[in-house]
N, C-alpha and C positions, 0 to 999 in steps of 0.2 A: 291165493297167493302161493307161489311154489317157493321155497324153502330149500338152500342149499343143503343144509345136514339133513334132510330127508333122506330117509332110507331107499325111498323109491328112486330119487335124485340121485341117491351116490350108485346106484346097481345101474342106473342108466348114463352115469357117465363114463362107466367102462365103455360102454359102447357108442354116446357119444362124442368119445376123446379120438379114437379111432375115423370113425365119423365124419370129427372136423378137417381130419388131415385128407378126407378124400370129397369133402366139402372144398377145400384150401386148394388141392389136385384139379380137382372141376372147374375151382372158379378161375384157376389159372388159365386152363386149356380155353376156359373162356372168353379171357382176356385175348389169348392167341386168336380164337376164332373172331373174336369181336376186330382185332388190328388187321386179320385177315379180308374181313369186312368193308372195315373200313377203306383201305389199300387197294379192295379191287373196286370199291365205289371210285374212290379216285384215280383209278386208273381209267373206270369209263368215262370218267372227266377228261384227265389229261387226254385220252383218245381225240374225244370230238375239240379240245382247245389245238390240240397237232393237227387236228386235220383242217380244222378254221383258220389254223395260223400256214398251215404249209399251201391252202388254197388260196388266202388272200397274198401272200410272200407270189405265187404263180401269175394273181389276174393286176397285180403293181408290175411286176416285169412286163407282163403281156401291154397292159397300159402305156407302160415306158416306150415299148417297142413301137408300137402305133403309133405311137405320138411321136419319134424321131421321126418313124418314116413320113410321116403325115408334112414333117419341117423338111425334109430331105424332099420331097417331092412336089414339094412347095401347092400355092393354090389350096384350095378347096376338095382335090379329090382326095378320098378317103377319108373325110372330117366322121361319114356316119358311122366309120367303122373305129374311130377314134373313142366316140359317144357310146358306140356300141358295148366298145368296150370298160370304159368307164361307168357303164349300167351296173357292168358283171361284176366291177370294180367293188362297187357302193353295196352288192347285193354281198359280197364278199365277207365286206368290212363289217355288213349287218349280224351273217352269222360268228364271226368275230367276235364282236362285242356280247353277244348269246355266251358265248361259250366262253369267254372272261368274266362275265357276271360268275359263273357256276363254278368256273374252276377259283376264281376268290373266296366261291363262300365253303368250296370243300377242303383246300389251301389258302389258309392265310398269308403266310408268307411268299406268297406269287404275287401281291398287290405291288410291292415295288417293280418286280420287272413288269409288271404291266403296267405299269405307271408312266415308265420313262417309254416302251413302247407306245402308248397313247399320247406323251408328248409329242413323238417325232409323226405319229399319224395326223395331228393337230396340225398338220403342216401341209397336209393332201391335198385341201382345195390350193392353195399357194401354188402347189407343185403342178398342179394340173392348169389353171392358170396362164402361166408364163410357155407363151409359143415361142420362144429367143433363142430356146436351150441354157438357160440359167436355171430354169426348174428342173435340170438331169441328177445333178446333183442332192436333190432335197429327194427324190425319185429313192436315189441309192442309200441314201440314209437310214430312210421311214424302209426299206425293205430289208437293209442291213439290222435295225433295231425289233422286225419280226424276226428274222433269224434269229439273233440272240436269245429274244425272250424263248423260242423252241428250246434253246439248249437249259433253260432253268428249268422246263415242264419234269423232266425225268427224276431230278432230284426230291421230287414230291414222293417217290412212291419207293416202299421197302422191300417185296416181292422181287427178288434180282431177275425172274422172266418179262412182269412188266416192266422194271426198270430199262431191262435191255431193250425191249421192243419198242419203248420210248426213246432210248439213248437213237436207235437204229434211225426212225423216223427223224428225229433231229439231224442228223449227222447226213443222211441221206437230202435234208432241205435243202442245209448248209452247201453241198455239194452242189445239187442243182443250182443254190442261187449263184456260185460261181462260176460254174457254165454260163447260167442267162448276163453275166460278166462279161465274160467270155463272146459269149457271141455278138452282145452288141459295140464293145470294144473291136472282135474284126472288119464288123461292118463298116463302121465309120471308117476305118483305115482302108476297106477295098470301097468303098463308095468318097472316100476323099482322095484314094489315087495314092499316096503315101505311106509309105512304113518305115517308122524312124526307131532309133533306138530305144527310146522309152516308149513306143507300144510294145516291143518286142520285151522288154524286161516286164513292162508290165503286165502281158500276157502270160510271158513266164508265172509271175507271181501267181496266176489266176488260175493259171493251172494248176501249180505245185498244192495251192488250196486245195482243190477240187480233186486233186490226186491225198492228200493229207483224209479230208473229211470221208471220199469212197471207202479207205483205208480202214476209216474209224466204223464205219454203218458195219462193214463186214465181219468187226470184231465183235462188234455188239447183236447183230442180227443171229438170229436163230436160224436153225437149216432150211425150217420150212418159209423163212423170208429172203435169202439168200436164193433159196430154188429161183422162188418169184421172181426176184431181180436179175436172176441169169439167163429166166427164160426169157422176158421183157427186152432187157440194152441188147440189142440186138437187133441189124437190120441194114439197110441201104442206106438211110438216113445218119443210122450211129455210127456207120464204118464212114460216110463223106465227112462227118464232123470230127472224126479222131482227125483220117486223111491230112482235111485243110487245117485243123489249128495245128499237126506236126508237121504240115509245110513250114507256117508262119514261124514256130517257135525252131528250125530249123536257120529261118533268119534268109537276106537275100530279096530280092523284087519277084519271088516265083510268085509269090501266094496273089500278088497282086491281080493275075492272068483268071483269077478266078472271080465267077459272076457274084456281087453282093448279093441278089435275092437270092440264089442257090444257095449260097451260105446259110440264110438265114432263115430260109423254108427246112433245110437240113437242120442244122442247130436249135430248132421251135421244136422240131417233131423228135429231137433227142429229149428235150426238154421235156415236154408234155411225155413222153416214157416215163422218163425218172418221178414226173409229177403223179402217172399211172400208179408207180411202182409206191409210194408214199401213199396214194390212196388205199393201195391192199396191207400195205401193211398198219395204217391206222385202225381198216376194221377187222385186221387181225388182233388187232390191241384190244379194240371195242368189244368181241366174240371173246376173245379170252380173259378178258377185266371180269364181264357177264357170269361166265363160266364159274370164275372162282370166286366171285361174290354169293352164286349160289352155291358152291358149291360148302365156302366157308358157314354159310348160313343151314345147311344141313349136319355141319361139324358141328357147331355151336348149339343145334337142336338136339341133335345124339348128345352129346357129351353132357349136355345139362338136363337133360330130360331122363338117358339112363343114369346118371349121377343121384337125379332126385329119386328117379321110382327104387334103385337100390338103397341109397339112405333110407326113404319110408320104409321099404321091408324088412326095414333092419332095425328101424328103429320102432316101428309096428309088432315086431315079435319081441324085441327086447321090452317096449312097453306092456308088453301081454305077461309076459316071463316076470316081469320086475310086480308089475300090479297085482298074482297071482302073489308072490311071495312077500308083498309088502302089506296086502289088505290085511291078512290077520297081526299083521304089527302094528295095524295104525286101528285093527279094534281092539288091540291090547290095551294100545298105547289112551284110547276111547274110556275106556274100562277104567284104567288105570286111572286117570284123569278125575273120572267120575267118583272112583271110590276116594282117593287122596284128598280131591276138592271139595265133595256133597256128601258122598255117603258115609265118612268116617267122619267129619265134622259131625254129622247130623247123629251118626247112630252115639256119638259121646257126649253133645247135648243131651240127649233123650236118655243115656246111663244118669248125666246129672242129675237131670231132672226127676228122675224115678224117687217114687214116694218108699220105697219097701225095696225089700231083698229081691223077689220074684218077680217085678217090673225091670229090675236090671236086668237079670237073667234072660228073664223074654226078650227084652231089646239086645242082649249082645246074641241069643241066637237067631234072631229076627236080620242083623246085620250081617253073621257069619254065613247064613245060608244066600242071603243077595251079591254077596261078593266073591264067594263062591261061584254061583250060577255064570258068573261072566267076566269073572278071571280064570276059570277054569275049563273054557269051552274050549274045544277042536279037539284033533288028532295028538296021540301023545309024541313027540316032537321037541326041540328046543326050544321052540317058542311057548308051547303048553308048560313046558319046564318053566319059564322067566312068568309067566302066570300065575302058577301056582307056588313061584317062591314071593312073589309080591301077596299073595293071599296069605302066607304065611305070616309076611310081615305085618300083615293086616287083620290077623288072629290076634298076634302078640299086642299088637295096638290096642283092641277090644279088651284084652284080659285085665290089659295095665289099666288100662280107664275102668273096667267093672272093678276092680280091687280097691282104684280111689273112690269109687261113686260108694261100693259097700263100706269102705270105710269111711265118707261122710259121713252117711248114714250114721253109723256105729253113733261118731261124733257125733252129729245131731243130737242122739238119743241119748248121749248123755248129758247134753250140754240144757235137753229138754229138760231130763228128770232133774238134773242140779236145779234149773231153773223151778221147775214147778215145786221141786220142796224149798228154795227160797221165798217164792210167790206164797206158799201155803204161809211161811213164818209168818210173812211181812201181815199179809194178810189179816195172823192174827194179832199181833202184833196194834195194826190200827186199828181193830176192833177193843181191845185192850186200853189204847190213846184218847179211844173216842169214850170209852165209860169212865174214864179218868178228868176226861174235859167234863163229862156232864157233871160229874159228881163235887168240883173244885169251884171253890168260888176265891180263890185270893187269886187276885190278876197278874202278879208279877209270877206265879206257878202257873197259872194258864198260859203265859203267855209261850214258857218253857216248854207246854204240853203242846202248843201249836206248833214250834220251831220241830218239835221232833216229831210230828205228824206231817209235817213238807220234808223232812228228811227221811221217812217212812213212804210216803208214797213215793220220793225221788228213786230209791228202792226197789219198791215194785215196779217203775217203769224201765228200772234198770233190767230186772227178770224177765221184764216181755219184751224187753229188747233182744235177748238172747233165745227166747221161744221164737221172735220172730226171725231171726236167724238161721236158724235150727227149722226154720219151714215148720211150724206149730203154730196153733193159734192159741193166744192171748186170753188167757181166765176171764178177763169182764167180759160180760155180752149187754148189751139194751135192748129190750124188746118195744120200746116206745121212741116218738118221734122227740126231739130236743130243740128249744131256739138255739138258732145261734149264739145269742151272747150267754147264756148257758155253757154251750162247747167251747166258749174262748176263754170262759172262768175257770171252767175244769180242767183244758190246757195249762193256766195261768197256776192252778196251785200244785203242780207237780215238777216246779221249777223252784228255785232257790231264791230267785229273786221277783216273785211273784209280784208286790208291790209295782215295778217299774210297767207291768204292763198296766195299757191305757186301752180299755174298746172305745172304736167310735164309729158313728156310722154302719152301723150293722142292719141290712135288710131286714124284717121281718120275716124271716121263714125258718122255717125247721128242716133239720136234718132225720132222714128216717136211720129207725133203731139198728139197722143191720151196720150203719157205719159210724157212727157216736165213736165209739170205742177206736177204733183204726184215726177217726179225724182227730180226736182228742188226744191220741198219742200222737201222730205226725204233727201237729200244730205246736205240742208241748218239745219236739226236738229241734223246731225251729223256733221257738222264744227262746229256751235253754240257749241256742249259737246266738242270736239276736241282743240276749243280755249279757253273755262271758265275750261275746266281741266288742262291745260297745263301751261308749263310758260310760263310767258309774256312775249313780243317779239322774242319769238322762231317761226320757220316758223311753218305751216301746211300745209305739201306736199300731194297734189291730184295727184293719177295717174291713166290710164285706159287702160289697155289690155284687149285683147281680148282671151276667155276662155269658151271651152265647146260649141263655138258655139254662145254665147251670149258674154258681155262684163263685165268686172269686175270691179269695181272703189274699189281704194284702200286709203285710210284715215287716213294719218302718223302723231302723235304729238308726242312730246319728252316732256313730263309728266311723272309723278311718276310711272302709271301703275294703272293697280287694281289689287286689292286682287281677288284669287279665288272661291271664293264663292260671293264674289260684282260680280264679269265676268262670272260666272253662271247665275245666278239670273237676270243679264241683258240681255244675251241668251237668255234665258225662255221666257223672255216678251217679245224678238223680234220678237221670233218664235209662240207665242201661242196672239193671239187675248184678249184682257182683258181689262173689263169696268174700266171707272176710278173710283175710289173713293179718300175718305180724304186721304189716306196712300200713294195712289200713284202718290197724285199730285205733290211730286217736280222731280218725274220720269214723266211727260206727254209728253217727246219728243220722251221718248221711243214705251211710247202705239201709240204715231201719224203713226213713223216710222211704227209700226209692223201692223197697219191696211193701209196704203199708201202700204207697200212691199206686204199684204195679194191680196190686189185688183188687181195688177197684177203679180201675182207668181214671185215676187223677192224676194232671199233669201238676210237677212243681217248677219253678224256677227261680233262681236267683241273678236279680239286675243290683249293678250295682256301677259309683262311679266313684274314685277315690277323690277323700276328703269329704264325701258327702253323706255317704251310709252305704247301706247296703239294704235293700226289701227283696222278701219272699212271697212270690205268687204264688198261690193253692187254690187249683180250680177243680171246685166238683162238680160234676156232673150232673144235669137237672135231671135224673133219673132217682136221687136221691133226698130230692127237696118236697119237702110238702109245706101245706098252707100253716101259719103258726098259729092262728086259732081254733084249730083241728084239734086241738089237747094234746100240745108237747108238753112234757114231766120232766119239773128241773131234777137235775144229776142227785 
């Protein structure tokens, strides 16, 4: 997991900050190249939809026209060239609808105008249908509503060359389809004989169109489609159809002297130009859409691709640069970790623990030379500097905890020797009690010589409380095996309130001699708590099963209980080793118990549930049990 206040993190944000900004540059240009993409795709769209739409707007006129003449010439001749043309018609409207699928799915917004286009086309068979001349009009409609839709194609695209090259092709439709206006408007008036004033306005009109839209294709077309176009309108056929419509719009019965098929062979093959001239320029549109599709998609390649490979190499060396300079910070920071976390804990346990002067010693030069070794490594440098001042601090750590460990010590030894010349008094003391007791026979004096023989051994257990403290062992030893209700007697009389205890249910087995002495005092500091917490004259039942292999002694008062968090806290201490101090001296029965149980791997505990009592568990270990008619020696 990478970590913002990393070292290595913040040397490489220098040069990722920079980085981003030509990340942010890249992604832009990409953007650009990506809309460029996009725009020449749909430009190859719009192409082939202009050139579907400007070829079916062609073969509806052509239709149109056949199908007057077809009425005008009455009968049956021409009907196959009517069909004929109605083939080219349907084949028209097919690639039409191809190419309105595709331009909807690259532009959305073209589905309305090709919607209302596809209405008025919805109307073709109708129109086609009706031999009366009532279908003329639906004719001009459905090819007035392809023109329109041409002129929406252009506003799809943002590129202002394809835009134009589209505008051009529109514009240039529009134009033709007012011609093919145009021509069949003179026709009917030289084939009906007549030219009244609303042909001639309205001719006017068709013109003035067709001169408005030429106007517009040439603004919008580029040189090299303008060329095309000037080489094309041009010819015999262009020059008779300026000729006769500026007779007609001229006004007068001249135009009439002129032959309708002349006209209309002349004005087709104008037509079919202009329709020429809209097929080159669509696949100029198509070639150049192409063009700069690829041409965007090679932009897009470069920019993002040398974008990436200089990011890497930038950020390749700075990751080289940073990782060289960051590794020995982060096996400083290793080190560091190590010795603050493990090795200074551990090397100032192991000062406590040291029995003597020259066990501390050993261990704090045992520590100073480990933390040494690997705070102190590399090249002398700033960083060797923050090493070796954390080493420092990790000296002065050592000295302080060797000065308290030698001074426990000190303490210990005196608290030993106080102790052991009190243990000597006491000592003699009972011996003293006890030729007093043999020697006395008035019972109300013996009974005075008992009382101060449990207040003489409470005494002595007092002294080895404090040997045990002080990490010393204990004057008694037993070199023989013991019953149990033995060890719970001998507990029971170095307490004050000896009386209240009750054994019962005590296994059969003996205690070997090596722990007599240690059970007998841990047992004697929990009746002592079992009877100053309890009430008075209630019993205190001892009892002992056997459990797990080893044996259990179990320690019942009928007391209040404790609180749980007081029955925590007492836990704690039984189980974890802990020096005394001021705070915890009117708990010292507990630290005695919990280093007596540490010395030989006996667990203690106390359950308890308030209002009910409180019992302590003492389980020893069956490594210390033997058979009780093996010849255990009472105490």
């Amino acid at each position: 997991m990478i970590r913002v206040h990393s070292v290595r993190v913040r040397l490489l944000l220098l040069v990722l900050l920079p980085m981003l900004g030509l990340v942010l540059l890249a992604a832009a240009q990409a953007g650009t190249s990506a809309a460029a993409i996009s725009d020449a795709a749909r430009g190859v769209v719009v192409a082939d939809a202009a050139t579907a739409s400007a070829d079916l707007v062609h073969q509806l006129e052509r239709e149109l026209a056949e199908t007057v003449a077809l009425r005008d010439r009455g009968g049956s001749s021409g009907a196959a060239l009517v069909y004929a043309q109605r083939n080219r018609t349907d084949a028209a409207l097919r690639r039409y609808q191809r190419a309105r699928d595709a331009a909807i799915a690259a532009a959305g917004p073209l589905a309305s105008a090709y919607a209302t286009a596809d209405a008025r086309l919805s109307l073709l068979p109708e129109a086609g249908a009706n031999q009366r001349g009532a279908g003329d009009q639906t004719y001009h409609e459905i090819t007035a509503a392809v023109v329109e839709l041409g002129q929406a194609l252009p506003g799809q695209l943002t590129d202002p060359s394809l835009a134009g090259s589209a505008r051009a092709i529109a514009e240039l439709t529009a134009a033709t389809h007012a011609l093919a206006q145009q021509r069949d408007l003179v026709r009917a008036v030289l084939t009906r004989g007549t030219y009244t004033a609303t042909d001639q306005s309205s001719l006017a009109d068709l013109a003035a169109v067709e001169r408005e839209r030429r106007a517009a294709f040439l603004r919008a077309a580029d040189p090299r489609s303008r060329s095309a176009y000037e080489h094309l309108w041009q010819g015999p056929d262009v020059d008779d159809t300026r000729r006769i419509r500026d007779t007609a719009l001229a006004g007068g019965s001249t135009v009439l002297s002129t032959d309708a098929d002349f006209w209309y062979v002349a004005a087709t093959h104008a037509i079919r130009v202009l329709h020429e001239v809209q097929l080159i320029l669509a696949d100029q549109l198509h070639r150049t859409a192409l063009t700069q599709q690829s041409s965007a998609w090679w932009s897009a390649i470069v920019t993002v691709g040398g974008s990436m490979l200089v990011g890497l190499a930038t950020i390749a060396v700075a990751a080289v640069l940073a990782t060289r300079t960051s590794r020995r910070l982060r096996r400083l920071r290793d080190a560091a970790r190590a010795v603050a976390g493990h090795e200074l804990p551990a090397a100032i346990k192991e000062l406590g623990e040291a029995r003597d002067p020259v066990a501390v010693h050993e261990a704090r030069l045992a520590a100073a030379l480990a933390a040494d070794a690997t705070l102190g490594a590399g090249p002398p440098d700033e960083i060797s500097e923050v090493g070796h001042t954390f080493g420092a601090l990790h000296q002065q750590a050592l000295r302080l905890a060797t000065a308290q460990a030698l001074q426990r010590l000190d303490t210990a030894a005196v608290f030993a020797t106080l102790a052991r010349r009190n243990q000597t008094l006491v000592q003699r003391q009972l011996r003293a009690i006890d030729d007093l007791e043999r020697n006395e026979a008035d019972p109300d004096l013996l009974a005075s010589f008992y009382t101060v023989d449990h207040l003489a051994a409470r005494m002595r257990r007092n002294s080895e409380n404090l040997l045990v403290l002080a990490g010393s062992e204990p004057g008694r030893r037993f070199t023989e095996a013991q019953p149990l209700l033995d060890v719970v007697r001998a507990a029971a009389a170095e307490i004050a309130e000896y009386a209240r205890v009750e054994p019962d249910e005590l296994v059969p087995v003996a205690l070997t001699g090596q722990v007599v002495g240690d059970v007998v005092h841990l047992l004697a500091e929990l009746l002592e708590n079992a009877t100053t917490y309890s009430t008075p004259h209630t019993p205190v039942r001892v009892t002992a099963r056997q459990n797990g292999g080893g044996v259990l002694f179990a320690i019942y008062d009928e007391g209040e209980g404790m609180p749980p968090a007081d029955l925590a806290e007492a836990n704690h201490r039984l189980a974890t080793r802990t020096d005394l101090t001021a705070s915890l001296a009117g708990t010292m029965g507990l630290l005695v118990v919990a280093r007596l149980a540490a010395r030989h791997g006996i667990a203690v505990e106390l359950r308890s549930h308030p209002g009910v009592g409180t019992v302590a568990l003492v389980h020893v270990p069956g490594d210390f049990l033997v058979d009780q008619l093996a010849g255990a020696r009472k105490l």
